[in-house]
N, C-alpha and C positions, 0 to 999 in steps of 0.2 A: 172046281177052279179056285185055287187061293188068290185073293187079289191085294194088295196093299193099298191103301190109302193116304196121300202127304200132299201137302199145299206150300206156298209162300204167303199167304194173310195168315195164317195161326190157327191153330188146335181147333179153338172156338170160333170162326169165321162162318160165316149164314151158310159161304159157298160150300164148307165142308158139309155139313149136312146134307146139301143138294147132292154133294157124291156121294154117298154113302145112300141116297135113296136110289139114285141111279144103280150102283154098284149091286144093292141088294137084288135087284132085278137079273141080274146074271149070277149072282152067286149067293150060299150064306156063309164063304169062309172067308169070313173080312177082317182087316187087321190095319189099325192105324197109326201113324208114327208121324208127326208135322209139329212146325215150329212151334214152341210154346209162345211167340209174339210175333207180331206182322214182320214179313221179311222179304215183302215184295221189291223187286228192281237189284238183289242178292248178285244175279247170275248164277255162275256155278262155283259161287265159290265156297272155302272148305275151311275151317275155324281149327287154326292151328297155336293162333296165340294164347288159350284160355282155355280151360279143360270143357267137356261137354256134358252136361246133366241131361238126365232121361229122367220123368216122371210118369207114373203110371198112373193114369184114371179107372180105368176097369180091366176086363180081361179083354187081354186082343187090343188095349186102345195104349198108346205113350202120349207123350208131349217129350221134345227135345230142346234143349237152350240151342242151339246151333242153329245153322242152315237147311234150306232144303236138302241140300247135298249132305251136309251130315246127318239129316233125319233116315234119308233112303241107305247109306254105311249103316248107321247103325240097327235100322230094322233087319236090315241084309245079314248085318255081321254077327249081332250079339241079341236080337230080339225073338226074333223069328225061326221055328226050330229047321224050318229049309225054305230056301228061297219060293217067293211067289212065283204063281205063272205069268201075273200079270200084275203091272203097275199101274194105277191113275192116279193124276196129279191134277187139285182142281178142286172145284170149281173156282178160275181166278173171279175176281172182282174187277173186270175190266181187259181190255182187249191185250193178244198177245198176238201181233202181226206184225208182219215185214221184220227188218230187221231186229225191229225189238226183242225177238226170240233171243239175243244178245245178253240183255238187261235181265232176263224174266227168271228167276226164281222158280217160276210154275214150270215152265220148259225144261230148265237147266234138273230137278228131279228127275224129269223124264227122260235127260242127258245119261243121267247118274243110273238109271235103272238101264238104261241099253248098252252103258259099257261091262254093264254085271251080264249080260246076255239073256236080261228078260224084257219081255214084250212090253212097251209102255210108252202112253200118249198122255197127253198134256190137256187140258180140258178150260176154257176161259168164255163169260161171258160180255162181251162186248155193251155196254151201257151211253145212253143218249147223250149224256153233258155232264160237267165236271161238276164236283162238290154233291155227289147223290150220299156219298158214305154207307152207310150199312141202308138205306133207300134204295140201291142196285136190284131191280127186277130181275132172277132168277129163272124167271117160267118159260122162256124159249131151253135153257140149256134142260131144266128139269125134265121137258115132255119128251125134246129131241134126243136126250143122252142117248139112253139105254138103244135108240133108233140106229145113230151114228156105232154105239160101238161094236155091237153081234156081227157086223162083216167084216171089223177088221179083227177080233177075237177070233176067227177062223182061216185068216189068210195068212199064207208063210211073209215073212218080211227076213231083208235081209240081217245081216249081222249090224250093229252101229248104225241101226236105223232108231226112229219113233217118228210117231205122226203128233202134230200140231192141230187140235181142232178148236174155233170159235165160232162161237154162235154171235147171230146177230140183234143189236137192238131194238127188238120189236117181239109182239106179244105172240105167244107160239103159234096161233092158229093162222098169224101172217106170214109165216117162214116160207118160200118159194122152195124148199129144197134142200139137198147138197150137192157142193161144188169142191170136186176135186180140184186142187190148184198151186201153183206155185207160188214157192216166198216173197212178196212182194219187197219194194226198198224207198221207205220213206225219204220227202226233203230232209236231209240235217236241218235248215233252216227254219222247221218247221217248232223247233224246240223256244223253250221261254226261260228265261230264269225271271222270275219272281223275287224283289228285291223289298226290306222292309227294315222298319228298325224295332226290336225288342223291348219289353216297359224300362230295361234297367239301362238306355239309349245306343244299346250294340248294335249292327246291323248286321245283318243274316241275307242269306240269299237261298230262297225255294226251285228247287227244279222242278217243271209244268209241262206238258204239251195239247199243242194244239189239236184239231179235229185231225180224225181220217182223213186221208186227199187221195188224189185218183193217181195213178202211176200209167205209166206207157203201156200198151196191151190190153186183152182184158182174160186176163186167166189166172189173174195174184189171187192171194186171200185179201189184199186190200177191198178190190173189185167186188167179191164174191160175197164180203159181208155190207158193201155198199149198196148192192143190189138186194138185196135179201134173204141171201142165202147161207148155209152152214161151211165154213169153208173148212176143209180136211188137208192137211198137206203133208206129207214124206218130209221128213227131214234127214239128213244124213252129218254125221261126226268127220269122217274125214275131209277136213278144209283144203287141201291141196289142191292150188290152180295148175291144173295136170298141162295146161296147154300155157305155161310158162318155162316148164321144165326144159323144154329142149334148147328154150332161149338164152336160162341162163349159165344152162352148161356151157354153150357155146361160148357166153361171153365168158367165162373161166377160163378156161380154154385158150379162149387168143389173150385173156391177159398173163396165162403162166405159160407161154408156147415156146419153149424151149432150155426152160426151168428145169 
């Protein structure tokens, strides 16, 4: 099994080594291709204004100036002598839940690799409080990886799928589990901006968020990493809210009816 490797922290990120231990446990044709600098909170987005450099470290390993999404094109297109079977993106440095799968760099990879038609999940570990930096305990994702990913490595998935997995912050031998689960949908409200002024007296403003909160239900990945457990969740590309459609035919409809 060929597997690719790509993050959004960077080439050199703690987390990437935790994949790549993980990964070797399922394979030894590994092949890595990730931002040459942090490029967390990206999405999916695709660097068009500015050309894109590849550097090479060893055999089998890049570094790309671009995005997640340009790191996974270009192992795809121009790296790699035929596509992998399998993509992991990860280990992020901090949580990718609820809606934030929107913002995430680490997800949006594993966007990128499921519209190419290969298998790939997104891999993040969830951390206790803000300001840990490269201090982010690893060890729930390290022990649990390789656990999480052998049943979904053998399960068919549809087309324009990938799965989202995070672990939670707590030492491995506390994890209750995994928990299959749906996307949950953060407060907006819960966001911060962080306002300050720079030594030369400019002022700037930081984007911050607050803790995990609980959401209505309990079968999100909010829930699931709240309680203790590994949350896994299906994601799917096509966004069409299918139970609007017939609404707003209708209303075309009566506003061109007789046009």
């Amino acid at each position: 099994m060929r597997i690719l490797l790509t993050n959004d922290d960077g080439y050199h990120a703690p987390g990437m080594a935790i994949l790549e231990t993980i990964a070797r446990q399922l394979s030894d044709d590994i092949w890595v291709c990730a931002p040459a600098e942090e490029q967390s909170g990206a999405g999916h987005s695709l660097t068009l204004s500015r050309p894109v450099r590849i550097r090479q470290h060893e055999e089998r390993r890049w570094s790309c100036s671009g995005t997640p999404t340009d790191s996974v094109m270009m192992a795809i297109g121009k790296l790699m002598p035929e596509k992998p079977d399998l993509i992991l993106s990860g280990v992020n440095r901090g949580a990718n839940l609820g809606d934030d799968v929107t913002y995430s760099g680490t997800v949006s990879a594993a966007i990128e690799g499921a519209l190419a038609g290969i298998r790939s999940i997104a891999l993040s570990q969830v951390y206790a409080k803000e300001g840990m930096g490269d201090a982010v305990p690893f060890e729930a994702a390290e022990a649990w990886g390789a656990k999480v990913l052998r049943p979904l490595i053998g399960m068919d998935m549809p087309p324009r799928t990938l799965i989202n997995v995070n672990f939670p912050a707590i030492p491995a031998a506390d994890v209750r589990g995994i928990r299959v689960t749906r996307q949950g949908f953060h407060d907006y409200a819960r966001s911060s901006i962080v306002e300050g002024t720079d030594p030369r007296g400019y002022r700037y403003y930081w984007f911050g968020l607050h803790g995990i909160e609980h959401s209505l239900g309990h079968d999100s990945d909010l829930e699931a990493i709240d309680d203790g457990y590994i949350s896994v969740t299906p994601l799917q590309l096509d966004l069409t809210h299918d139970a609007s459609l017939a609404a707003l035919r209708s209303a075309y409809d009566a506003e061109f009816a007789g046009n």
